[in-house]
Each structure stands twice: as C-alpha cells, then as structure tokens.
C-alpha positions as CSV (number, residue, x, y, z in Angstrom):
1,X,0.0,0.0,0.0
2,X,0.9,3.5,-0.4
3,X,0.6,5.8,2.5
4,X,1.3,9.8,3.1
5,X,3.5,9.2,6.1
6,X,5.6,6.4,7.8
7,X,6.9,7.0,11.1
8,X,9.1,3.9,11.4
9,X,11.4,1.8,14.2
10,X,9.7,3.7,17.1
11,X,9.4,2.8,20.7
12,X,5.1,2.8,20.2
13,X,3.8,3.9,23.1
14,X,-0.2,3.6,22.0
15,X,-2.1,5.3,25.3
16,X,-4.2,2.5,26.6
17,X,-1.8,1.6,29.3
18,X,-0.4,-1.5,27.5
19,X,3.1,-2.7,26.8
20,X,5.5,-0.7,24.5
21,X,6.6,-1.9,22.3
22,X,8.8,-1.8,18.7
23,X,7.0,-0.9,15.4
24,X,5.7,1.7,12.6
25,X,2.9,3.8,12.4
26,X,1.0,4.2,8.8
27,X,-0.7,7.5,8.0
28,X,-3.1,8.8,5.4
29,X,-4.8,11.9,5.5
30,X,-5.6,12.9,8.7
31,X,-6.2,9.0,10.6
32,X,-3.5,6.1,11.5
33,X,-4.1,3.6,8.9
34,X,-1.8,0.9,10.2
35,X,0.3,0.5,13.5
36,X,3.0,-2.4,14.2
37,X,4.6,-4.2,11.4
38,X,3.7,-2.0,8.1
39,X,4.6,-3.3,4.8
40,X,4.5,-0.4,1.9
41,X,5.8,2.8,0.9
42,X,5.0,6.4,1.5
43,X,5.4,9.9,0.2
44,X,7.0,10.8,3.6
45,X,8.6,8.3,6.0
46,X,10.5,9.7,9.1
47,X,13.1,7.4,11.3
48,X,11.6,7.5,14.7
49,X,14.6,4.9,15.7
50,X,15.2,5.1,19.6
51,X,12.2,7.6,20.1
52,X,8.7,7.3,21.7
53,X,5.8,7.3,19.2
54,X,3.0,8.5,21.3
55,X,-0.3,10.0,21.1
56,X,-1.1,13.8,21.1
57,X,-1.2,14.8,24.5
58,X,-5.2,15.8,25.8
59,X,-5.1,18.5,27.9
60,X,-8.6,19.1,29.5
61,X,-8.2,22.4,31.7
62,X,-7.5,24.9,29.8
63,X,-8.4,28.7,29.3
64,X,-7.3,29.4,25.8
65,X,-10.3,30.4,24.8
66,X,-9.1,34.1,24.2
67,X,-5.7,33.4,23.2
68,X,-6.4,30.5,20.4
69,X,-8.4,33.6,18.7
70,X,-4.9,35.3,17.9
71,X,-2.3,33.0,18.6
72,X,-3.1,29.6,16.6
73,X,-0.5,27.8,18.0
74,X,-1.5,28.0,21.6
75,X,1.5,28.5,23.1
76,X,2.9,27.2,25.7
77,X,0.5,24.4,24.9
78,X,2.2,23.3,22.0
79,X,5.8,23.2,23.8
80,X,4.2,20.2,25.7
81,X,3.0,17.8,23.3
82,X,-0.8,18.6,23.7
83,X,-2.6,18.6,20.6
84,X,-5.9,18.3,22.0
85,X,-8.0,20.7,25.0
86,X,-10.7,21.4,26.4
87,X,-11.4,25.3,27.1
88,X,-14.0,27.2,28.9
89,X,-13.0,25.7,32.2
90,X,-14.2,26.9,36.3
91,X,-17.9,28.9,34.7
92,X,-16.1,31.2,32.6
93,X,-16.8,31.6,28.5
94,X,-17.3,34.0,26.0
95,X,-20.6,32.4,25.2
96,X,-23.8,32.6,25.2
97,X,-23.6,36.0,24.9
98,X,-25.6,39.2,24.3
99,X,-23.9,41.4,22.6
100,X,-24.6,44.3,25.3
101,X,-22.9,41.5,28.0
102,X,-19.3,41.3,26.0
103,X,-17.8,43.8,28.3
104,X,-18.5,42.6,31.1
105,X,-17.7,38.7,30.0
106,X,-14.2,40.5,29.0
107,X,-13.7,42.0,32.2
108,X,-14.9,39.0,34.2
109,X,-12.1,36.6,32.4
110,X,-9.5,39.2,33.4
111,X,-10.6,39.4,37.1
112,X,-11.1,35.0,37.1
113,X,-8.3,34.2,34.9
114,X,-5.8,37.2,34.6
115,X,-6.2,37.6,31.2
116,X,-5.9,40.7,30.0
117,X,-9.1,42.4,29.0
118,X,-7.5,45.1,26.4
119,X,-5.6,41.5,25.1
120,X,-9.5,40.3,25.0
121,X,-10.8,43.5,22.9
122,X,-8.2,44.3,20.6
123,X,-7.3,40.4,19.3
124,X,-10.9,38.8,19.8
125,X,-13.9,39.1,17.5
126,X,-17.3,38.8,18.8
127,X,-18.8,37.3,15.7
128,X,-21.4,34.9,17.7
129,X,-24.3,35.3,20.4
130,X,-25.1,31.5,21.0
131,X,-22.8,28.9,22.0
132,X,-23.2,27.1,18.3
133,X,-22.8,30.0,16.8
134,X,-19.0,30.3,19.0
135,X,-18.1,27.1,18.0
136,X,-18.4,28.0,14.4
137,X,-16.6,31.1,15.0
138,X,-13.7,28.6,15.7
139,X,-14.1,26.3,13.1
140,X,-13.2,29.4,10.8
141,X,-9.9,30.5,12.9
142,X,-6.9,28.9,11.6
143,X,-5.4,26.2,14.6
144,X,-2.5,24.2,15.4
145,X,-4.0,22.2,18.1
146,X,-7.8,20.6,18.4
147,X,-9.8,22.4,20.7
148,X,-13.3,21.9,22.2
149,X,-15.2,24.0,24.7
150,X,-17.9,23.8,27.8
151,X,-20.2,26.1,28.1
152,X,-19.5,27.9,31.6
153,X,-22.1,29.3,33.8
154,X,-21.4,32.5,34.3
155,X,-22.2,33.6,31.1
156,X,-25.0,31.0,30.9
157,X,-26.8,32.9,34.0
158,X,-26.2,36.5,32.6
159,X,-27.7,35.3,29.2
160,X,-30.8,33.8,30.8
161,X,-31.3,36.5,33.8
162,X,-29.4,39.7,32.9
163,X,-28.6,41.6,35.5
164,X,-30.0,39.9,38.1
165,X,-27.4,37.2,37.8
166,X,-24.8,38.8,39.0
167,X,-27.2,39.9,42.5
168,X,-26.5,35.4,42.8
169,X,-30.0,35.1,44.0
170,X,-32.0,31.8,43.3
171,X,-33.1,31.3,39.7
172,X,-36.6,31.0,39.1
173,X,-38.3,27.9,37.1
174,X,-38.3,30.4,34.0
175,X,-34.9,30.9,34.7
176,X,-33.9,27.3,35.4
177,X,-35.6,26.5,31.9
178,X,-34.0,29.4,29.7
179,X,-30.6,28.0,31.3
180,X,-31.2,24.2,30.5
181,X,-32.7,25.3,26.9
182,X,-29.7,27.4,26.2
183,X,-27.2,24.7,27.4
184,X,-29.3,22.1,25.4
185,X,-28.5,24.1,22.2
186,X,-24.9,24.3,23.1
187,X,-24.7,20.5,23.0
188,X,-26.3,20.1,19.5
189,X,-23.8,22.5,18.3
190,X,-20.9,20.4,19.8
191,X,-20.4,21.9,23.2
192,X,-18.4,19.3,25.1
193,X,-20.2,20.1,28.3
194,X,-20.9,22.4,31.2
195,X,-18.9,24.2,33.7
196,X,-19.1,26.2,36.8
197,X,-17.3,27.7,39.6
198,X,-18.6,27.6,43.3
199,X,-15.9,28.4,44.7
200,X,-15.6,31.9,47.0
201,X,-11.7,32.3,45.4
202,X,-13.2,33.7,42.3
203,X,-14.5,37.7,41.7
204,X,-16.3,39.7,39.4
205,X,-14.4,43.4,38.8
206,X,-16.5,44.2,41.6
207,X,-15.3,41.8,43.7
208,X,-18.2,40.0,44.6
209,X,-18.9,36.1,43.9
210,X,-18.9,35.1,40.3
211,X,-22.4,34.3,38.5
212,X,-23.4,30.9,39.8
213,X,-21.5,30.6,43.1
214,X,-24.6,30.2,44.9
215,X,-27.0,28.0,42.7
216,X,-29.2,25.8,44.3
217,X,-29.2,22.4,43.5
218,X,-32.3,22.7,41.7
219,X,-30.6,25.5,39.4
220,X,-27.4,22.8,38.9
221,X,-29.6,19.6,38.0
222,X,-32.3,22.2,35.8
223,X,-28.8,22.6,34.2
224,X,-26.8,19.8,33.5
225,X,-30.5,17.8,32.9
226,X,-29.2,19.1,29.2
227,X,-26.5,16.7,29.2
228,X,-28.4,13.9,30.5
229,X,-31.1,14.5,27.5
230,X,-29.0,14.8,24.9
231,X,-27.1,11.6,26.7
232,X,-23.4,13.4,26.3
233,X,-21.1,15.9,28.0
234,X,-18.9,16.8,31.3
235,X,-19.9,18.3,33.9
236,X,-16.7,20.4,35.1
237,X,-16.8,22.2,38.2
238,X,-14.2,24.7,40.3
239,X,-15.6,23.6,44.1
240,X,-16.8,25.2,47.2
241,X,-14.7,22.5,49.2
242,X,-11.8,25.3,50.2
243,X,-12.4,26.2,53.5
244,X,-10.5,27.7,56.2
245,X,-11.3,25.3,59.3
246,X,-11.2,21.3,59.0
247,X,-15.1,21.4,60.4
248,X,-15.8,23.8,57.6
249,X,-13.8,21.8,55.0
250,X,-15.7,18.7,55.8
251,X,-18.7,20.0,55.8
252,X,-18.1,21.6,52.0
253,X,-17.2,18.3,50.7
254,X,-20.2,16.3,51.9
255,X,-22.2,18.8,50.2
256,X,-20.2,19.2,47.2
257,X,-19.8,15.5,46.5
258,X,-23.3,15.5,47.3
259,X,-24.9,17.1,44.4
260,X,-22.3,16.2,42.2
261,X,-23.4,12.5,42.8
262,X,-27.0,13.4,42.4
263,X,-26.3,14.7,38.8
264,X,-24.5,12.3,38.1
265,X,-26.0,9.3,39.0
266,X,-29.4,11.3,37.5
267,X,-28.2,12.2,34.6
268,X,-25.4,9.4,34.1
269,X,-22.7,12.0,33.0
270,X,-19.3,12.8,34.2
271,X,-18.2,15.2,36.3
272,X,-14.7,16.3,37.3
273,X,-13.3,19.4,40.0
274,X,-10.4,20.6,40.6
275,X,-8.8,19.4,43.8
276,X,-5.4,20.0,45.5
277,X,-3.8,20.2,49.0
278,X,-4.4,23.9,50.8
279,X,-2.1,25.1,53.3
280,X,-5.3,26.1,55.9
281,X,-6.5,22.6,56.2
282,X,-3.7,20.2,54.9
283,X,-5.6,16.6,54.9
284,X,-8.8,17.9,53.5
285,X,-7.8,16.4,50.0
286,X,-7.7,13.3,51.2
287,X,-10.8,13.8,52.7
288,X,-12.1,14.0,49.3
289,X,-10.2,11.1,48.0
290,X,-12.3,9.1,50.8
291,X,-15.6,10.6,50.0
292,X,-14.9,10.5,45.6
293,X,-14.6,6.6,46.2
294,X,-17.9,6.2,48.2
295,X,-20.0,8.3,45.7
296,X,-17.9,5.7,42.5
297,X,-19.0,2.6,44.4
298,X,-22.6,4.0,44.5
299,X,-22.8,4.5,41.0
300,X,-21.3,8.2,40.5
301,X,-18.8,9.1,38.1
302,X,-16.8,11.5,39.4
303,X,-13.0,12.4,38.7
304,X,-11.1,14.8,40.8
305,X,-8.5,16.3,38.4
306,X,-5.2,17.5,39.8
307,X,-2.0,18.4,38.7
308,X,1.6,17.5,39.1
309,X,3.5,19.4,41.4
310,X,2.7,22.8,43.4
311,X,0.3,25.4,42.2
312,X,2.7,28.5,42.6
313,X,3.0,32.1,42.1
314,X,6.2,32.9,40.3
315,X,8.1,36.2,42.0
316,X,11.3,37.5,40.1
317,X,12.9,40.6,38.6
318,X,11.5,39.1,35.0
319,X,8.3,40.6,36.4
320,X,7.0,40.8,39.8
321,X,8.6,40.7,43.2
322,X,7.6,40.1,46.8
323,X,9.0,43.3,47.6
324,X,7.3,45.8,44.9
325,X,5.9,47.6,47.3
326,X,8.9,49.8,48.2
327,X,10.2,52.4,45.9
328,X,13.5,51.1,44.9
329,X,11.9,47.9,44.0
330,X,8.6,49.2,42.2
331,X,11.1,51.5,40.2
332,X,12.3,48.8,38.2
333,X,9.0,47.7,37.1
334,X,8.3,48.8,32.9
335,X,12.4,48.3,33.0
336,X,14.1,45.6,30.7
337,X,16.0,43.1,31.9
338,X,19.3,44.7,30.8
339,X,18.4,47.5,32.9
340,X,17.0,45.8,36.0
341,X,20.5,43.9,36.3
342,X,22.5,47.0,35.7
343,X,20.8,49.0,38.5
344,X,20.7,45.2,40.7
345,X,24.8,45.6,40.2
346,X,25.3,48.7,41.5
347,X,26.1,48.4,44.8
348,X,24.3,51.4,46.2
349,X,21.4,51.2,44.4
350,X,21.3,47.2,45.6
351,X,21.7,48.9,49.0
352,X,18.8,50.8,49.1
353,X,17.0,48.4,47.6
354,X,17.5,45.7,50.8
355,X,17.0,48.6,53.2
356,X,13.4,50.1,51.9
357,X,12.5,46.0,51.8
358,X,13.5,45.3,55.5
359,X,11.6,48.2,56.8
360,X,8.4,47.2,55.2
361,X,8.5,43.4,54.9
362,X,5.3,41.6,53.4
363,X,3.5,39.2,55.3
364,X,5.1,36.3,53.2
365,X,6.3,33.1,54.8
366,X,9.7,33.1,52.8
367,X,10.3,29.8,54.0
368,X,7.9,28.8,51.5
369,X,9.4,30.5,48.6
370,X,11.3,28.4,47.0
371,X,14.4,29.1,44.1
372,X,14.1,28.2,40.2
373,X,17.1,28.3,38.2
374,X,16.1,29.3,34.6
375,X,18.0,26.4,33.1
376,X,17.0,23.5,35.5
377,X,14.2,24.5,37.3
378,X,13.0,22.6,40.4
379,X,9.1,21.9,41.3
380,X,10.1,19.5,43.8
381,X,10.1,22.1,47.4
382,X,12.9,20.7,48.3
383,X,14.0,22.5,51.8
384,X,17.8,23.5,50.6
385,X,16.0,25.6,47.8
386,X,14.2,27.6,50.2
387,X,15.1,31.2,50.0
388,X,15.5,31.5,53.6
389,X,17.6,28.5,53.6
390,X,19.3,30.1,50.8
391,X,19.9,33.6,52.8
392,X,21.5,32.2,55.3
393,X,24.2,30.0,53.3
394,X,24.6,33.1,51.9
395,X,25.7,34.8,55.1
396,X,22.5,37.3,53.4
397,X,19.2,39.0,54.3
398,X,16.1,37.9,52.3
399,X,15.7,40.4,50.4
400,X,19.8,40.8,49.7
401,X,19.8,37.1,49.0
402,X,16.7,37.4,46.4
403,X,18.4,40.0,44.5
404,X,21.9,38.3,44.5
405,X,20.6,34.6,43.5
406,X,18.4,37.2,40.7
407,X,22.3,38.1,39.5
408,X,23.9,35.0,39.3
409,X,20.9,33.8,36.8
410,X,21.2,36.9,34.8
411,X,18.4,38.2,36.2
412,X,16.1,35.2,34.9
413,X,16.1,33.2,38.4
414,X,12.5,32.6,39.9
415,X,11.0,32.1,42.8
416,X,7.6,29.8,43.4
417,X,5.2,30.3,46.1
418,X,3.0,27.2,46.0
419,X,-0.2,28.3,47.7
420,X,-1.5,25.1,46.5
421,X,-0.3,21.3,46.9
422,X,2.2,22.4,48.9
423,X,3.8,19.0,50.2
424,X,5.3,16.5,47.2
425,X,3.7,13.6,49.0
426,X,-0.1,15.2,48.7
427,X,0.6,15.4,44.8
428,X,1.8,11.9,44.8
429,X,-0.9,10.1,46.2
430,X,-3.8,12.4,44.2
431,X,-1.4,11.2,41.1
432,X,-2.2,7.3,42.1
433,X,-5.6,7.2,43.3
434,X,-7.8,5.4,40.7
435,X,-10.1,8.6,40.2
436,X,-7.9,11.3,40.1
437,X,-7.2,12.7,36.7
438,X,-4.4,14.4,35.0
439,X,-6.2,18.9,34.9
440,X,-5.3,22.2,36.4
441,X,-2.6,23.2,33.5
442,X,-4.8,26.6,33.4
443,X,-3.0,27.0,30.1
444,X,-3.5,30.4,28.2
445,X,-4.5,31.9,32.1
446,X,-2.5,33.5,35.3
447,X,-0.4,35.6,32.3
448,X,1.4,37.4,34.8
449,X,1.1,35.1,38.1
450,X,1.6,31.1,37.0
451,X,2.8,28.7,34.4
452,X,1.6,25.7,34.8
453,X,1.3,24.3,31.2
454,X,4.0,22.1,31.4
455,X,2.3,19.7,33.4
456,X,2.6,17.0,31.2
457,X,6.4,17.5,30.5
458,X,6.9,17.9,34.1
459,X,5.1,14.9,34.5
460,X,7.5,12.6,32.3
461,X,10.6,14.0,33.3
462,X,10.1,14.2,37.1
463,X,7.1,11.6,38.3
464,X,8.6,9.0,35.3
465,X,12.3,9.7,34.6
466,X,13.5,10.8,37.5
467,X,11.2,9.6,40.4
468,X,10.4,6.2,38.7
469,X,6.8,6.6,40.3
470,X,5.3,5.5,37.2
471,X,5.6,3.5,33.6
472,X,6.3,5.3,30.5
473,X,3.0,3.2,29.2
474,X,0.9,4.5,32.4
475,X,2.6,7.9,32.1
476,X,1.4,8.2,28.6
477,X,-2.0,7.1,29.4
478,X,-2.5,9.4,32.0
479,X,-1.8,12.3,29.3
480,X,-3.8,10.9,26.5
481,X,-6.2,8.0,26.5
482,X,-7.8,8.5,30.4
483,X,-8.4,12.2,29.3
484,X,-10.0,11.4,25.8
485,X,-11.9,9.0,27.5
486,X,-13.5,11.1,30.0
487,X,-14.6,13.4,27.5
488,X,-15.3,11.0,24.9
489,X,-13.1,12.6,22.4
490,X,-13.7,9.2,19.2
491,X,-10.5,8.9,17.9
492,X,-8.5,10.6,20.1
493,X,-5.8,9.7,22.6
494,X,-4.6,6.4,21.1
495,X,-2.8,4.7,18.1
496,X,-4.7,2.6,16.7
497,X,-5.9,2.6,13.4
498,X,-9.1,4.7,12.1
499,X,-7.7,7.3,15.1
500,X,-6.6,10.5,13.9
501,X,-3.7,11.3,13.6
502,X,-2.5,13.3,16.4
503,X,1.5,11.8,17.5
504,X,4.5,13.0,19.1
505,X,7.8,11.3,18.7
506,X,9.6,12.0,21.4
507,X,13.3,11.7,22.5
508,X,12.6,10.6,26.3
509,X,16.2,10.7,27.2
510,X,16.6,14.4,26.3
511,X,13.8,15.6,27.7
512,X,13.9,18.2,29.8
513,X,12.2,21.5,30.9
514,X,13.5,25.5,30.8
515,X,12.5,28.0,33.1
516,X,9.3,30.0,32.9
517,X,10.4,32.9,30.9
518,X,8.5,36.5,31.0
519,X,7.7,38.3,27.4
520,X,5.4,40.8,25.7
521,X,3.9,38.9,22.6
522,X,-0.1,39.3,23.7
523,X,-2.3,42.5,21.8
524,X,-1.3,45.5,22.8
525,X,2.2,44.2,23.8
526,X,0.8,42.5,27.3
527,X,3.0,40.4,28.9
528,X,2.7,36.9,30.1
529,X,4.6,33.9,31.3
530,X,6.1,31.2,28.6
531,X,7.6,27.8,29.5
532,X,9.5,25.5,26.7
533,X,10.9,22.6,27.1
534,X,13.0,20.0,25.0
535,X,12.7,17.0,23.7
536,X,9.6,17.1,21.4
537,X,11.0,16.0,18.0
538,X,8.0,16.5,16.0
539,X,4.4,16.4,16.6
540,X,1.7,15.7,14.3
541,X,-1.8,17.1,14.6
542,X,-4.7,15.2,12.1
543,X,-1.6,14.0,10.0
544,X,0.1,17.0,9.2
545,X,3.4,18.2,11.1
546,X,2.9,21.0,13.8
547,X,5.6,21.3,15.7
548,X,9.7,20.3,15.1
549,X,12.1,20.6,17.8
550,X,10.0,23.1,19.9
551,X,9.5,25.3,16.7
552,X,6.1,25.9,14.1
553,X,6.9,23.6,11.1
554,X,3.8,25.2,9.3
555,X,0.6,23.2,9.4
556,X,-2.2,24.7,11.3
557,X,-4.7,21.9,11.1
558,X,-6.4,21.5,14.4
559,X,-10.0,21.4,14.1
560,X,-12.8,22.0,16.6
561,X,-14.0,19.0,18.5
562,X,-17.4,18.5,19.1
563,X,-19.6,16.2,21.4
564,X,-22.0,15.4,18.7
C-alpha cells in the first residue's frame, strides 16, 4: 500500500496503558491507517529509531479560549506535546452572549483568569451570540491544536437572567428552563459540556462572587439535565470544598460531592473538579479522596483532576517581586532586563533596595518560597532551595539574598510560592488514586502570576524519569487516552488505526524542561509567562506536522472537536 507518512522503528507507546513496544505507524490523510509491522511505501517516511511514538497529548483544563483567537499555535501548549484541550474551564466563557454582555464577560475573564481584557478587545472578534454559533466562529480560525469547549455558567446565568445574575439570588423555574434550553443548544452545536465555579476564590471586577457561586441544586440539576437528555457531555466544576477550618472543610465536601453525585447518577454524566492540598486545612484532599470513592461505588462518576506538582505564584525581577511595594523595588517595574540587572549591580542602588525592603516586609512566609534556576528549574520544594535557607548559606538577608541569587541567573532566576499542593507527597498520592485525573494546567491563564502548562512534561521528566513513580505506558496514558476518554473525544488519545492522527515522537532521554520565561507577545504588547521545554521531536496534529524541535513547522490543522 501506499501511504502519506511512515513514522518507522519507534518505541510505540499507543495510550491504553499497555506494553510498549517496537514498530511503525502508517498514516493517510488525517487517521492512522496501520500501526505495528507496516509493509509499503510512502510519500514521507520519518526514522523514529530510539524515540517514543505517542499520542497527542489531551489537555482538558485549559483557558485558551481568548488566546487561540490570535495565537493559533497556543503556546505554551504546543511546547508540551498537547494537541488536543478542552477550554471554557471553572464557569467562565465568552458564550452565550448578548452582545450588550461582552464587556462585562471580558472583564470578568481578566478578574477570574488574569487575562488581559485590552488582550481580549483588541485580538478577539465577537462574531457569535449563541454557544453554536462560538463554536463556528472557531471552526473558521486557523489552529494548530484541536480544541473543544464547555459552556461555563457564568455567562449562561447573565444570558438567561441579565442583570439579576450577578445579585447570585436563586433562579426561578423560568430561569432554570432558559438555562437548560440554552445549554441544550450548546450541546447540539458540539459543546463538550458544562462548567461552573462555586468556589468563593473567584471575583467579578466588583469583587463579589462570580455568577453561579450560589446555585441551588435545583438550578445545577435544571442545568446539566441538558447533558443527561442529549445523553453526552462533562460536567466540570471549580468547588466550594476550600475552607479555612477542618469542620468547615468537611462540611463543604459532603455537600459538594453530594450534588455532584445526584447529577450524576441522575443524569449518568461525568463530572470532574479541581482538587489540590491547601495550606489552611492540609488533609482535607484526602478527605475527598475518601468521599470520591464512596460516591464511585454508589454509581457516581466523578473524577477529581489535579496536577503535578505545586500550584505557585512565580516572583522574580523578569516581572514581579515580593518586595514591589517599596520604591526602589517598584522603580524597576516597565524596566528591561538589561536594565533591571545594571541597576541590581550597583552596589548602592542594591543597598537601598535591601533597606526600603527590611523596613516594610510583606507578610510572606519566605520559608515557603522556593528558588528556580532558569535552566533547571525545580518543582520538587525541596527545603535547601528555600530562599530563607538560601539567605543564610549566603551569610544574606532575604531580600539581599533574592536580589543576589536574581544576579547569578542573569536576572532570569525565579521564585515559586506554591499556595496550593504544597507538600510533594499530597501530589503523589492524588497522582495514584484510581479517580484522580491528570487537569489544572490553566494553560493560556495566570499571564502574569503562573505557568503551569508544562504539566505533562513535568510529568514525564520528574514523576517518570526521574522519580520512577510511574511506567512510560501509564505515564502516557494518563496524558492521552484517560483524558480522551473522559470526554469521549472518538479517535482521540490512542494509536490505533481509524484514530486521527494526532502523534509526538519524542526523544525521552533528552527531555527536559527550561525555566518560565516572562515576554510581551499578547495584543497591545501585554505580557505573560512562557515555559518550553526540549525533547519534542516532532508532533503531528490530524496528519500533518505541527511542531519540530520546539518550533512551528507550518501546518495549522487543528479542528474543533465536538460532542456530537
């Protein structure tokens, strides 16, 4: 036979969990035609001799929904080998939408997600009012990666209630209906379900709760009833189980699992939330654990999705510091880097700097705050890396100590404060429990704060390669068929033939990840944080090749994925 593309003599790694083992994989068009032993020739055949040959990576928390609209590669996404998310994550979308509501939906993303709203209105067109009419919006926008979307609740509520949804008083039957009818034309257009956030971390501009916060279980099931008729979809969810006291904590989870297994088991759909560790109550995530497998055995499906290491904010002179708040500090803020290290090396400029900081320390355990080199960064909280630990081998201050390990990296060094999942041990057990699933990447959000899109590199090269916690062929599942799955993505997340062809070859050994790096590439010249890493040879989305060697090789043929 005759084939477009032959990826031969890889180490076929095919996402179901299964052995690796030794073959080829056959491509025409966009699907795998053939995988193993593949007799025949080919208009392109690439040696993929002492590589992995995976699936695309499925990455089903992200945020890109603004950013896909002007950068079609969806960096940092493509950097990690996903060729396939899910956007319109924790309640918050661009549709349904009025057209008198954009504004606000803009402004609302930027308060949720710290995205930029002037990023929003100068490189987004509002070219749609109802959630199939966004979809098709995107099915004209040229893409590198496949993307899908859930319809989020916040602008669900504003489209069905105006302005009386963001007062987060009960909605009425009327209400209730508008919502499930509007949700139930979202999933005939391809919607691939329904968020919504609950949790009191998230604020309108105003700083009140978010649409939706407070929805009553009737408003939830009215809801999600969609999904149930229509007999597709997840139910996504950022949780009310965050609480300050342990009594408080177990008290949100009962009721949070509680509906959640309601709707499920009602409606016989999914439904995933994020969960990690909190520093307030330490153990309630494994309270959750507990409670996750008593709703499963009652007939529930419900997947907690976490992430792989610490959920941090990233401090450095690149852009922010703990210390902007005194003038010598703030002062360097709109500098370049050039400049910040020249005034950081002058001795009594450096001077000043360490005495305004000591007289006005912020209330930051700096215990917690842990160093990054740029070219080997560390995730892994290990106590020497603490920058009080650090201060003291230094002989330094804090504040003297930030600024000198800041020099020795050229002014790239960073610091992570992980508010969330704060002990290594609490990620590893979420990572093995039989209901937890790979999420919380938040790519294409946090521009200025977090970069956690590298979760699936950091993943293989720390959890896998270094750590031996898990196989290469559980590894791989993790990060392609368990995700697809869940979301019922049909051809998706395996090699095998009739899937598309989504693939990364990957060379394991060389594998490795770079330091978040800070730049101005968003509309308007906003800034945001970028992570790449190395060891993606080439990836391959519906056939044609995306990425080589961390660079665009051209093709931008992602396509929308739909439900339906």
């Amino acid at each position: 036979m005759a084939y477009d593309l032959i990826i031969k003599n890889g180490t076929i790694v095919d996402g179901t969990g299964t052995d690796s083992y030794r073959g080829d994989v056959a491509i025409t068009d966009d699907k795998i035609v053939a995988v193993g032993e593949v007799e025949g020739t080919a208009k392109q055949t690439v040696d993929a001799d002492g590589h992995l040959v995976t699936p695309g990576f499925v990455d089903i928390h992200t945020h890109l929904d603004a950013q896909i609209t002007w950068d079609p590669i969806a960096s940092s996404s493509c950097w990690h080998g996903v060729t396939s998310a899910v956007m319109g994550n924790c309640g918050v979308t661009f549709a349904p939408c009025k057209p008198e509501d954009r504004e606000y939906l803009t402004r609302l993303m930027e308060s949720v997600e710290d995205i930029p709203a002037k990023c929003i209105n100068e490189g987004m067109k509002w070219n749609w009012e109802s959630y199939g009419e966004y979809l098709g919006a995107l099915d004209d926008l040229p893409k590198g990666i496949n993307v899908g979307g859930l319809v989020g609740h916040c602008a669900l509520r504003l489209y069905a209630m105006g302005d009386e949804a963001l007062e987060n008083t009960p909605a009425s039957v009327e209400q209730i209906d508008a919502m499930h009818d509007a949700v139930s034309e979202a999933m005939a257009g391809g919607a691939l379900g329904f968020s919504t956030s609950r949790t009191p971390l998230h604020f309108t501009p105003d700083g009140d709760a978010v649409p939706g916060t407070y929805a009553t279980a009737q408003e939830l099931k009215g809801i999600c009833s969609a999904l149930g008729k229509h007999g597709r979809g997840v139910v996504e969810a950022a949780t009310a189980i965050t609480a300050d006291t342990a009594e408080e904590t177990r008290a949100n989870i009962e009721s949070e699992i509680a509906w959640m297994t309601d709707i499920s088991r009602e409606t016989g759909r999914p439904i995933t939330f994020g969960l990690a560790q909190n520093r307030q109550v330490p153990e309630g995530y494994g309270w959750t654990l507990e409670k996750v497998a008593e709703a499963v055995k009652s007939g529930a499906r419900i997947s907690p999705q976490s992430t792989t290491r610490g959920i941090g904010v990233l401090f450095g002179f690149q852009n922010r510091t703990p210390f902007d708040r005194a003038p010598a500090w703030r002062a360097l803020r709109g500098l370049s880097l050039a400049e910040k290290l020249a005034k950081l090396r002058n001795t009594e400029y450096r001077a000043s700097m360490v005495e305004q900081a000591l007289a006005d320390m912020p209330p930051m355990e700096f215990v917690d705050l842990f160093l990054m080199s740029h070219d080997a960064p560390r995730y892994d909280l290990d106590p020497s890396q603490s920058l009080v630990v650090q201060a003291a081998r230094l002989n330094m201050s804090v504040p003297d100590a930030f600024i000198e390990l800041s020099i020795r990296d050229n002014g790239l060094a960073l610091f992570n404060f992980p508010f969330l999942n704060p002990e290594m041990t609490a990620v590893e057990r979420m990572l093995h429990d039989p209901n937890v699933v790979l999420g919380l990447g938040d790519s294409g959000a946090h521009c200025g704060q977090i970069m956690d899109a590298s979760l699936p590199t950091y993943f293989l090269t720390y959890w896998v390669k270094e750590r031996g916690a898990f196989s290469i062929e559980n590894a791989i599942h993790k990060l392609t068929g368990e995700p697809a799955a869940l979301y019922e993505m049909k051809g998706r997340g395996r090699l095998t033939p009739g899937a598309f062809a989504d693939i990364n070859i990957i060379d394991f050994d060389k594998m490795r990840l770079i330091g978040p790096e800070f730049v101005h590439d968003f509309p308007t010249g906003a800034g945001r944080y970028i992570q790449r890493s190395e060891g993606y040879r080439q990836m391959f989305v519906n056939g044609q090749l995306f990425m080589e060697n961390g660079e665009h090789a051209g093709a931008l043929a992602g396509t929308v994925l739909r439900s339906n």
